[in-house]
N, C-alpha and C positions, 0 to 999 in steps of 0.2 A: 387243769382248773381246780380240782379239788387240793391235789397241793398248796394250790396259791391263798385258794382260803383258809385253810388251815393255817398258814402262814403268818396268814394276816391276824387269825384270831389271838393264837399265840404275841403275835407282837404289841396288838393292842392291848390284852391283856395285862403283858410285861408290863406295860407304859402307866396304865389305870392302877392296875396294884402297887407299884411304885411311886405315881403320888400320891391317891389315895387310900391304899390301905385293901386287903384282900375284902372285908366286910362290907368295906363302904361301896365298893363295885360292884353294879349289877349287871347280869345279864348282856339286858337289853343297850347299854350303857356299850357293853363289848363289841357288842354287834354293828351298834352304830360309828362308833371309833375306827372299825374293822373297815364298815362300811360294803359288809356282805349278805343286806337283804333282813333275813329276821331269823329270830333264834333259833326255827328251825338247823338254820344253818347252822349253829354252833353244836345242837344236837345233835346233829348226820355226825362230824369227826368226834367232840367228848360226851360221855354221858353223864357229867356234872360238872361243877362250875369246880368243884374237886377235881376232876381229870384233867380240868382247864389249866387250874392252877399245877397242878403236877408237872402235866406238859414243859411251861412255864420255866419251873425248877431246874429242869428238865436241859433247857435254853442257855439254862445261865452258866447252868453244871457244862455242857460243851465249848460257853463262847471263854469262863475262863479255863480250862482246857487248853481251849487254841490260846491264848495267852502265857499260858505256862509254857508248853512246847515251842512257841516261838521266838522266848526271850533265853533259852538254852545255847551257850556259847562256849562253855569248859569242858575240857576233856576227861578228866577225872570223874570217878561214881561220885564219889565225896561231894567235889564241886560243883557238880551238876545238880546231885541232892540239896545242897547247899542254896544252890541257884533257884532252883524249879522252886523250894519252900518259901522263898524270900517270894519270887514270883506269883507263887498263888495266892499267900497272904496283900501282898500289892493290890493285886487286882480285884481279894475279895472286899477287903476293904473301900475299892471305888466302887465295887459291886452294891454294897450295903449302904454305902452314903447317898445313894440313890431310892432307898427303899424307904416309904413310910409306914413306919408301926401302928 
């Protein structure tokens, strides 16, 4: 269970600071998105809306990750280099177009 909220607060978070903005989100805002009770909760797993957001970072830094490694199809160091760079630019790029400043 505590995974699952933890989970949850990360993804809500993702979601809130992506359309709005890390500032403009609060808290309680997370919590309720989350839909895990009260901030307590989001206190138990981060110890600031900074750890939140790291976490967060955190999320995005693995899922493109699995995006680079998954789209790897050449045998060569070269072309795989080649590959994997065009790849993590791709996906940081959809990454960002998501994000509001």
């Amino acid at each position: 269970m505590a995974e699952e909220t933890r989970n949850r607060l990360v993804e809500a978070a993702r979601r809130l600071f992506s359309e709005k903005g890390y500032f403009a989100t609060g808290t309680t805002e997370i919590v309720e998105t989350a839909g895990v009770g009260t901030r307590g909760a989001l206190y138990h797993h981060f110890e600031s809306k900074r750890a939140l957001f790291l976490s967060v970072f955190e999320a995005i830094e693995a899922d493109l990750g699995t995006k680079v490694g998954t789209s790897l199809t050449v045998d060569t160091w070269y072309q795989r280099l080649r590959q994997a760079l065009s790849a993590f630019l791709d996906a940081a790029v959809e990454e960002l177009s998501l994000i509001h400043i």
